[in-house]
Residue, then its C-alpha position, 0 to 999 in steps of 0.5 A: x943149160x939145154x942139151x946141146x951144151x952138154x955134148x962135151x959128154x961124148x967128146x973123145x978128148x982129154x977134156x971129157x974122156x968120154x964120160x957118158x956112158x950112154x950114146x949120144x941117142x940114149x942121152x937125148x932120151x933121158x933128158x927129155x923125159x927128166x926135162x919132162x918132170x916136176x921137181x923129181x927126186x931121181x935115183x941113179x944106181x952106177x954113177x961111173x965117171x958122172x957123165x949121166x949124173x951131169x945130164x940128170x942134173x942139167x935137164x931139170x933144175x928144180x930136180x934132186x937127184x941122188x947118185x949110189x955107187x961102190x966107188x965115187x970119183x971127183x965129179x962134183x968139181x970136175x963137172x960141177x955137180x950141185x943139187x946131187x948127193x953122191x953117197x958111196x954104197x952098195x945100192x942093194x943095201x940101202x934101207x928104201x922103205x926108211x929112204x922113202x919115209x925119210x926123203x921121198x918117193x923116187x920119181x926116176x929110177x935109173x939103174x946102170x949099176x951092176x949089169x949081172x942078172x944078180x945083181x940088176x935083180x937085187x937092184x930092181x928088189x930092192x927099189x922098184x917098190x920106191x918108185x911111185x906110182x907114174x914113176x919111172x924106171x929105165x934100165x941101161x944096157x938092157x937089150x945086150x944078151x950075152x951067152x955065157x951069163x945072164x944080164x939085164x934083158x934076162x931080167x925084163x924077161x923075167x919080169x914080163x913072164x911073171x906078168x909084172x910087167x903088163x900089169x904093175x909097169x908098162x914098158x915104153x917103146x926102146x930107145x937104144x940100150x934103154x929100157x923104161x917102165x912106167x909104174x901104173x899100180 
């Protein structure tokens, strides 16, 4: 399936209900750099109505991809997700030092879970250090500031001040609301 057969995704229709929570932009984005990849394991931290499952899915088939979210729906019939492992949980409480020893380093971290400081921070603490070298992290929802709290930009901020990123990451230009980091050390 190419990336042209999954537009459904952005349908405003009784079909899709508009399931992709990136645009249209962003999508085409993600699968280009999961196509890209050989046999990745690919985490997604929000799973919401499965649409950005479904892309991950269809852009590599050798890929495993492994979905975390506090509330899961039905997706796996509704869009027929296989080769996905949908586990309902809190993202900040996996144990990613047995994930990696048990099931692998991540090749793409994508997180689109929390998008409060707190808790994209706990996010990151918890699963920048299972990505492997060359791995990749992208952030959604990353370049929207708001005033009366702090989101997920505040968080690159951070990560730049600290010089992590420039020194252990290197940021990819952005695409939209996305924010890649690739690992170099």
């Amino acid at each position: 399936m190419g990336f042209e057969d999954l537009s459904y995704l952005w349908e405003n229709g009784i079909r899709s209900r508009k399931i992709s929570r990136v645009n249209l932009e962003e999508g085409a984005y993600l699968y280009k750099v999961v196509a890209e990849l050989k046999s990745p394991l690919i985490v997604e931290i929000g799973t919401s109505h499965g649409g950005t499952t479904k892309l991950l899915q269809e852009a590599n088939i050798l890929g495993t991809i492994i979905t975390l979210d506090l509330e899961l729906i039905d997706i796996k019939t509704e869009l027929n997700i296989t080769r996905t492992h949908l586990i309902k949980t809190n993202s900040t409480e996996v144990d990613t030092e047995v994930f990696v020893k048990e099931i692998g380093e991540v090749d793409l971290l994508f997180i689109d879970g929390n998008h409060l400081f707190e808790g994209v921070k706990a996010d990151w603490d918890n699963w920048n250090k299972a990505v492997k070298v060359e791995g990749h992290i992208i952030f959604h929802d990353c370049y929207i500031a708001r005033k009366k709290y702090l989101t997920v930009i505040d968080l690159i901020k951070e990560l730049k001040k600290k010089e992590i990123i420039g020194k252990q990451y290197i940021e990819k230009p952005a695409v939209a609301s996305l924010c890649h980091l690739r690992k170099v050390e």
